[in-house]
N, C-alpha and C positions, 0 to 999 in steps of 0.2 A: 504493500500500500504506500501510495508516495503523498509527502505531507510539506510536496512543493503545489503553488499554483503555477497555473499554465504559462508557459512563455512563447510566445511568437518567434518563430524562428526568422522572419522576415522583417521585422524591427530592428533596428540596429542604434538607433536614438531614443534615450532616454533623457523625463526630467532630473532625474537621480541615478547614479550608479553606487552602489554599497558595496564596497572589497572588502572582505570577509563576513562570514557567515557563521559567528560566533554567539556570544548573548550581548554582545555589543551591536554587531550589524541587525542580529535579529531583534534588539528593541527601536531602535529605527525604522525598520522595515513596517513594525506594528502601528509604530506615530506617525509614516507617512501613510499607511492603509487608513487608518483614521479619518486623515484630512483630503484622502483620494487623490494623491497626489504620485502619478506613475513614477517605478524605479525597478531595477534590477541589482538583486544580490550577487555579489561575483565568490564564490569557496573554492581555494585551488584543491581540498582535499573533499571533507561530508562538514555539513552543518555539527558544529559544539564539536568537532571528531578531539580537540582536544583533550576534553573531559573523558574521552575512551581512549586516548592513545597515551598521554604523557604525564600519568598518575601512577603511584604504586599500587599494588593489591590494597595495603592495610589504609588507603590516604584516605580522611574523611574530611571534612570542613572542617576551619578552627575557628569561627565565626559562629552562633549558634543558627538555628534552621527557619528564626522569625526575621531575619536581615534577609533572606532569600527572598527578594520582592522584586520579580520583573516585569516588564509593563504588562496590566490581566494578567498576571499568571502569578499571584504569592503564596506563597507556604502554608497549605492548607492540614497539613498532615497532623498528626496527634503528639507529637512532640516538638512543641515550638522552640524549647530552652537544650533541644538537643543538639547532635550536628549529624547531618547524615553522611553513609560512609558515598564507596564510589559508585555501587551499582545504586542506589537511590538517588544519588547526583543523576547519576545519566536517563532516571526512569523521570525523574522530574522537568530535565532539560528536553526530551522524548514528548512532552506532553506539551512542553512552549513551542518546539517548533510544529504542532502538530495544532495548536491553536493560531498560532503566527501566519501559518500557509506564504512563507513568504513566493513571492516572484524570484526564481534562484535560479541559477549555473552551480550544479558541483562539478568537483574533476576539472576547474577551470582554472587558468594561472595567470593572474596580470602581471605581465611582461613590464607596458609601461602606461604611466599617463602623463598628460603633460596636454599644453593650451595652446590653441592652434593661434598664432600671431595673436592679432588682439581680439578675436572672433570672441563672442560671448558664449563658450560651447569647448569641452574636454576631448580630447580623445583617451580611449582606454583601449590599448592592442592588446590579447588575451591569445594566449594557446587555442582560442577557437572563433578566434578572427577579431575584428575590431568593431568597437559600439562608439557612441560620441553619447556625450551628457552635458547636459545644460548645468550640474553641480556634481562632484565626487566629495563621497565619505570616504575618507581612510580608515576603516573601524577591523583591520587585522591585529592589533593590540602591537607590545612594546617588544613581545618576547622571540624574535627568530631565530638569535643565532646560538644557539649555543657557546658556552664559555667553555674552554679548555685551554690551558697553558701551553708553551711550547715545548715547556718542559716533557709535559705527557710523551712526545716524541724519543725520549732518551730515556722511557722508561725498560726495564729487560722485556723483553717478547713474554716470558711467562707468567708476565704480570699482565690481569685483565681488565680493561679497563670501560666505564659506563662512563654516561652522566646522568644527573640525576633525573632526566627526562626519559632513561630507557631502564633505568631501575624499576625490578617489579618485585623482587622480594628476595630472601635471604636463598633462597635454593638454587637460586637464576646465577649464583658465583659459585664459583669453585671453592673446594674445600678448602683453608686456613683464616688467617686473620683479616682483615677489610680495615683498608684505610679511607676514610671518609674526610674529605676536603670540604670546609664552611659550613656553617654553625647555623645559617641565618633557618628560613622556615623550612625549608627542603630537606636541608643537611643535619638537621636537628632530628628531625620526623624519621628519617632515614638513619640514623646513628640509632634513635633507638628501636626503630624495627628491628635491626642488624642487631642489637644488643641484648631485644627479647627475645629474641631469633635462639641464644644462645650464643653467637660470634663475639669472639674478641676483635673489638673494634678498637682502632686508633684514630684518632678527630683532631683535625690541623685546625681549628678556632678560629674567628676571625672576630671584629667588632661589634656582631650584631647584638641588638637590646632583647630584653625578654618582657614576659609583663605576667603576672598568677591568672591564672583562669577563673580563682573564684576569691572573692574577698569581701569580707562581711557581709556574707549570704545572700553574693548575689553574683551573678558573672559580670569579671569586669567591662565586659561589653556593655552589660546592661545598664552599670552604671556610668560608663562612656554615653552612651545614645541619652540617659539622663542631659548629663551634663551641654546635651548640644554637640560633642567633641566631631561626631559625623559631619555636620550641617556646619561646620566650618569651611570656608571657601580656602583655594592657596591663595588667595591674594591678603587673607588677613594670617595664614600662618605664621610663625615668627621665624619659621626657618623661607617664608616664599615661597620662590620656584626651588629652591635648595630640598623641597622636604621630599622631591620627587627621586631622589639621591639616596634616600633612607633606604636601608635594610629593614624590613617585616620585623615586627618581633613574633619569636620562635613561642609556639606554647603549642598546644594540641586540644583537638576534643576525642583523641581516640578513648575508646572506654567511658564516654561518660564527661571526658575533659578532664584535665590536670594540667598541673604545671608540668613543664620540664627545665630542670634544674641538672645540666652537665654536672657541677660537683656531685650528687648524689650519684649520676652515673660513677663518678671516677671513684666513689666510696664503695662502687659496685665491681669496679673491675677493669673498665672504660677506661684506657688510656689518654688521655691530653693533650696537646702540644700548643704552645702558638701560630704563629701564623707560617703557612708555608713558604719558604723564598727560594727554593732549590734543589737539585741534585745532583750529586759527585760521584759518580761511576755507581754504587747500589745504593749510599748514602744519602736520607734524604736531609734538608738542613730548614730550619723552620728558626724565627725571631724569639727572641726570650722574653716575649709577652702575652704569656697566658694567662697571671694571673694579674696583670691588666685588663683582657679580655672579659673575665671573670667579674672581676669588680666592677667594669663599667655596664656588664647587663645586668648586676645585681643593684645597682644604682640605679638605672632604668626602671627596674620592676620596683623598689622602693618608691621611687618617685612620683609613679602615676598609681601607686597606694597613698601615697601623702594628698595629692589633689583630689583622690576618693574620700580620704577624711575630712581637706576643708569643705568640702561639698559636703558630705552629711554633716556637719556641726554645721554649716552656714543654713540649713534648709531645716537643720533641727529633727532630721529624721531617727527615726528609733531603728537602729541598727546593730548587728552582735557589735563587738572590740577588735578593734582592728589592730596591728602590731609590726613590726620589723622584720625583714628577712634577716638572718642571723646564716655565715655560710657555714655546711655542714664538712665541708670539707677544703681544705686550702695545697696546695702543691706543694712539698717539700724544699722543688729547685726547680730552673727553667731547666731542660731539655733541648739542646740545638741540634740535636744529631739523633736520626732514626734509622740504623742498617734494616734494608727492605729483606735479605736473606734471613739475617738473625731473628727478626720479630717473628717470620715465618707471612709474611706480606702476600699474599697472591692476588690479593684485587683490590683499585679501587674506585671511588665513586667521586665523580667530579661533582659538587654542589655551590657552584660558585657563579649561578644568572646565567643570565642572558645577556645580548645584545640587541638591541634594532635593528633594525635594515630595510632602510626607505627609499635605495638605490635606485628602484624601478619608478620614484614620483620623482618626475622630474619638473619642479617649482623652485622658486629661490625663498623660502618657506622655513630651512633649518639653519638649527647654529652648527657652530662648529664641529658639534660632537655630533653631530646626525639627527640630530633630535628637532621636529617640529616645535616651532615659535608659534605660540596661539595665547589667545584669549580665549577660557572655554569651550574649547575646541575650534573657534574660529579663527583662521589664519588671516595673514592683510592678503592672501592673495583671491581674490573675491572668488565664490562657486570653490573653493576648497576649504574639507573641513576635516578635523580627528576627533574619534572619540574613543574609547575603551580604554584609553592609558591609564597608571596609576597616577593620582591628582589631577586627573584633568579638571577637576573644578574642585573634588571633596577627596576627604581619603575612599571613598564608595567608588569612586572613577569608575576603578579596574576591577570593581567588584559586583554580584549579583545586588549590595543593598543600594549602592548609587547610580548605576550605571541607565535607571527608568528617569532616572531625572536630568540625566544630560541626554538622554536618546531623546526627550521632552522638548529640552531648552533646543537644541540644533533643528527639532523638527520646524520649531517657532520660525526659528532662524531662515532654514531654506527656503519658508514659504515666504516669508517676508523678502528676504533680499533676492529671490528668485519670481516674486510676481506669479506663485503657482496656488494661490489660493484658486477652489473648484475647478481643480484638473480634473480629468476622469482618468481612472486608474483602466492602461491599456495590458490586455492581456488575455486568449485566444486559445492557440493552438498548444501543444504542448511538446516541449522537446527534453528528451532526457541527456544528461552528458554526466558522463564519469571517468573517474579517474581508471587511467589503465592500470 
């Protein structure tokens, strides 16, 4: 059963084109059906296939299951304070694009776009030919390239290596110890997979904060969403466009939610290190700041407990006692030196992002680092626009609880600065395309 609407195969201009077909393009897709305003969805793989391909078996939300709100389609299920794992992500996303019916191409790849002289009108060249649009979304999110060092290159052959996008669980590596590279939400989730897994794990660290899952009887979500902390825009952040630079803080809802607190791993068994900077013939060589590392995500999760207390004395709420993290375990000595034979090393897992890669838009639209220049996702370059990034307007951007309200604010947008209010939404014949 296909839970695409029909496409004209004889249309090639659109008022809207949408590249990608994630829960970004497809809240869009639902805000211009709304205002009957024709577009095509472009997916070079299957709609959300993300949430099916580049998750581990055990990954579940670390967000609870009532922030899952995207346009008509919110979290109806009987556990709102929960987080669901992967096959309920996917059974829930299954049922938006099956409401959504967007107008889509799978299996299609846009190659490039770019504006024809100063014509008021896009072109989009695709693996299965070329469309024009009167506006393009860029809504494929932030995350393409995989991070991996050069190092990885000079690793022994019998060492095997993932990253954390093709990581699916402890059986999927080879027998001995797993060395796990960044701490931030990935590399965290994944160290203790691997760790409840039974594997002796090693964790090269890096700077990322933490935050407790639950504090004074409530999750700290919830008392974030209290306090407004969502519904902050980055232009009033105090870090700005800076906070789009932040690492996730690491915590989990698997089981229920908990913290995750690396010291109690390493009380458990879980070796440590700082940060990684190297390798010399099997040696690996890491900075002698882990217990840096340590302290400055223990300081983070202190600290947005302290803003949870003046917020409850300020509001007067009756709430249990709140208190300090106190660490359960501290490092002896830094460690610079990890022989990959000795430990007994046979794999490990890169968890150290992503990249972008917005090679194929060609606009004079970014800075220096590759990264679109916008105002809420609207660029100065008229009829082009982004959405689904992390902070494109809130910290919800890149997420299922914000992402209805910027696919909202752009819809505003396109019809206003495109003149497409009472379009009729054109759509016909049906044509199927898929990936080979």
């Amino acid at each position: 059963m296909s839970y695409l609407s029909p496409v004209d195969p004889s249309i090639t201009h659109y008022s809207v084109v949408i590249v990608g077909g994630g829960q970004a393009g497809l809240s869009l897709s639902h805000c211009l059906q709304q205002r009957g305003v024709d577009h095509l969805v472009v997916e070079k793989r299957s709609l959300v296939h993300a949430w099916r391909t580049q998750r581990w078996d055990s990954f579940c939300l670390v967000t609870p299951n009532w922030q899952c709100n995207l346009p008509g389609w919110p979290y109806t299920g009987d556990d709102p304070h929960g987080f669901m794992v992967k096959d309920e992500i996917n059974a829930w996303l299954a049922g938006f694009v099956a409401q959504v019916r967007p107008p889509a191409l799978e299996g299609v790849t846009v190659e490039k776009i770019s504006r024809v002289g100063e014509a008021d009108r896009y072109t989009v060249d695709t693996s299965a030919g070329r469309f024009t649009a009167g506006q393009v979304v860029v809504a494929s999110g932030g995350y393409h390239k995989p991070v991996v060092p050069r190092m990885a290159e000079r690793l022994p052959a019998c060492v095997t290596q993932y990253h954390s996008a093709q990581y699916r669980n402890a059986a999927q590596l080879p027998a001995g110890a797993v060395l796990v590279v960044g701490c931030g939400q990935s590399g965290a989730q994944i160290a203790e997979d691997l760790h409840l897994a039974g594997r002796q794990v090693f964790l090269a660290t890096g700077n990322a904060p933490r935050c407790a899952r639950f504090y004074r009887g409530k999750d700290v979500v919830d008392w974030l969403a209290d306090m407004h902390y969502y519904d902050m825009p980055v232009t009033q952040h105090p870090l700005r466009e800076g906070v789009r630079d932040n690492t996730n803080h690491y915590v989990t809802g698997r089981d229920g939610g908990r913290d995750i607190d690396l010291r109690r791993f390493a009380a458990e068994g879980m070796q440590l290190y700082g940060q990684l900077t190297g390798l010399d013939g099997d040696t690996l060589q890491f900075q002698s700041n882990l217990r840096e590392h340590l302290d400055h995500a223990d300081a983070i999760f202190n600290g947005i407990n302290a803003s949870i207390d003046k917020f409850i004395a300020a509001q007067g709420i009756d709430a249990p006692p709140g208190g300090v993290y106190e660490p359960v375990w501290q490092p002896a000595a830094e460690r610079t030196t990890l022989g990959l034979r000795a430990a007994g090393i046979s794999s490990v897992v890169w968890c150290i992002g992503f990249l972008p890669d917005f090679a194929w838009v060609d606009a004079p639209v970014f800075n220096g680092r590759g990264e679109p220049v916008h105002l809420r996702g609207v660029t100065q370059q008229p009829g082009l626009y982004f959405l689904g990034l992390p902070w494109l307007h809130t910290w919800g951007s890149g997420r299922f609880s914000g992402v209805a309200r910027d696919a909202e604010y752009l819809a505003q947008q396109i019809v206003r600065l495109g003149g497409l209010a009472d379009q009729p939404v054109v759509a016909t014949a049906t044509i199927e395309l898929r990936a080979a």
